[in-house]
N, C-alpha and C positions, 0 to 999 in steps of 0.2 A: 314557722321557722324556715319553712323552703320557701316562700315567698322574699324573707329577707336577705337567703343566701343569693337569691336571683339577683336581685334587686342590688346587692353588695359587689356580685361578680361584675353585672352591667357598670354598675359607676366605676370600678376599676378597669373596665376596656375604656370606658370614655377617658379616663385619667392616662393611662398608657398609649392610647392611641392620641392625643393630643400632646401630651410632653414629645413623643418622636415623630411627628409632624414635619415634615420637610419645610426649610425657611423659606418664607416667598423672595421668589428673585426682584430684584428694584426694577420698575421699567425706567428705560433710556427715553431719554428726550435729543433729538441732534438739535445742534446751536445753526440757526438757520443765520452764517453769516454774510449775506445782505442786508441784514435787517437788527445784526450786531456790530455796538460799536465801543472801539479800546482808544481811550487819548489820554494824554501823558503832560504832565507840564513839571520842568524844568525849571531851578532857579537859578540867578548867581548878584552879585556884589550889585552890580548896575543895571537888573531888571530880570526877567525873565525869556522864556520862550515855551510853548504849545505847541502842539499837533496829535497827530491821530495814524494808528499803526491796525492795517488788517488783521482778522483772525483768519488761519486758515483750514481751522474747522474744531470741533466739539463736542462734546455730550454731558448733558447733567443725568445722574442715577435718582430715580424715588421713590422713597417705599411709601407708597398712600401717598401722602401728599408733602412728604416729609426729606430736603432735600438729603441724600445720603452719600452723593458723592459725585465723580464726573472730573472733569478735563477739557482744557483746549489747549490749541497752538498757535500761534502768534507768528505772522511774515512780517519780517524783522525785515525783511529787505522794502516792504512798502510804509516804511517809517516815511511822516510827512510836517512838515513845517508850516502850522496855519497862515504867518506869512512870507509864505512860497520861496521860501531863500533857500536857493539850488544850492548856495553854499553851505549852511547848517546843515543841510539834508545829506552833504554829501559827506560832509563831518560825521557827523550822527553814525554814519554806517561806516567810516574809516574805523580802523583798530584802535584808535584812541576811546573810540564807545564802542558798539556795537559790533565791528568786526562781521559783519553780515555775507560779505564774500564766504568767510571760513563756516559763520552760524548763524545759519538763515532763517532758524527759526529759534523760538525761545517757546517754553512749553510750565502750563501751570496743572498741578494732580491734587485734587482736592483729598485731605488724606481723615481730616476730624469736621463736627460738624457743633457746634452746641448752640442752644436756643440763647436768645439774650433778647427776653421779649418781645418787642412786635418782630425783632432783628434774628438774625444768626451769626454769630460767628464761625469764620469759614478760617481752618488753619490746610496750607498746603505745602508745595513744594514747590519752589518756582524756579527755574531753568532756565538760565541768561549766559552765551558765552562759555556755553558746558558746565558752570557750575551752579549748584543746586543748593538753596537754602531754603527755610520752612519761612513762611510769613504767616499771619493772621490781620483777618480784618473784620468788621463787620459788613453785611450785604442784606438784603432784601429780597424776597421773591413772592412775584406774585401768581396770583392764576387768574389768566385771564379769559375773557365770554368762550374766546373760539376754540378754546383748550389747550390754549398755548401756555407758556411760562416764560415768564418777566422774571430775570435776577439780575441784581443791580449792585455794585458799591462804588460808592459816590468818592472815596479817598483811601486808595492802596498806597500807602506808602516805602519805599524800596530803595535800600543803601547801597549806590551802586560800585562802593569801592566793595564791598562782599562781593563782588561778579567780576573783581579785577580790571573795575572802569576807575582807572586813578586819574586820569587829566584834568590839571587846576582844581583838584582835592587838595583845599588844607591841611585838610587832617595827614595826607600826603607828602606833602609842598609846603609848608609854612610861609615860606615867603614870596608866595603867588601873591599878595596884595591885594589890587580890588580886580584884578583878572580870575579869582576864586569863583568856582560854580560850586554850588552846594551839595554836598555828597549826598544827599535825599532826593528822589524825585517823586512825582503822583503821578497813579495811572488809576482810572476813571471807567469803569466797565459795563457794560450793558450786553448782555446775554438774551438774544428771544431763543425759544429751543421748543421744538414740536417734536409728535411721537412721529 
């Protein structure tokens, strides 16, 4: 009988003492960006345009191996035009879009995470021009030999009349014609991030 009460007390310390177990904190990975890259493509009525916009820094959170959360920020001012047209470029950052004098940077906060098979869906909060909407997309991430981590989504899709970019929006303007750019654009992300 004293054997059992022993035996009954012990598994009740292991039960109490694991239910109030301190939660492991996620480690940080910093977004090593040189070696990250954000491009964006544009559409409208009579073709499109491309480029590629610096990070200006980041972190993914993991717990195990499991991404749990993180941020970056995005220099709005080195927005760039694949081909090299000083004039888009300098569009692009007038107030008609981005307004980058006033909002230099734009900022993404990874807020939920859910599995969607080999994938994850990543829902956040993205930050354009001061204002802030929740997007979701799917992404990738990998582990790679040197202990790094690869996270990738290959089509973020993003409505830029929500961030107050109305210029030749339809949806706006109706009678823009074929000078309409498309209120959607993609941005295309690659994250490397080391401890």
């Amino acid at each position: 009988m004293k054997l059992k009460l022993t035996s009954l007390a012990l598994l009740l310390v292991v039960i109490v003492s694991t239910a109030f177990k301190a939660p492991v904190k996620p480690i940080t990975y910093k977004v090593d960006v040189a070696q990250s890259t954000l491009t964006w493509l544009g559409k409208k009525v009579t073709g499109s345009h491309n480029g590629s916009i610096a990070l200006q820094s980041g972190n993914l959170l993991f717990d195990g191996k499991k991404l749990s959360g993180g941020n970056f920020v995005i220099d709005m001012t080195t927005i760039k035009d694949a081909d090299k047209s000083a004039r888009l470029e300098g569009h692009l950052k007038a107030d008609d879009f981005f307004g980058t004098d006033k909002f230099a940077t734009s900022t993404f906060v990874i807020k939920k995470i859910a599995a969607a098979g080999t994938q994850v869906n990543v829902t956040g909060d993205l930050t354009i021009k001061g204002v802030t909407n929740s997007i979701t997309f799917p992404a990738n991430v990998v582990w790679n030999a040197d202990g790094s981590i690869t996270a990738t989504a290959d089509k973020i899709i993003v409505d830029r009349t929500k961030y107050g970019i109305k210029y030749r929006s339809k949806g706006m303007f109706p009678d823009v014609g074929d000078k309409m750019i498309y209120d959607d654009f993609e941005l295309a992300i690659k994250l490397v991030a080391k401890k």
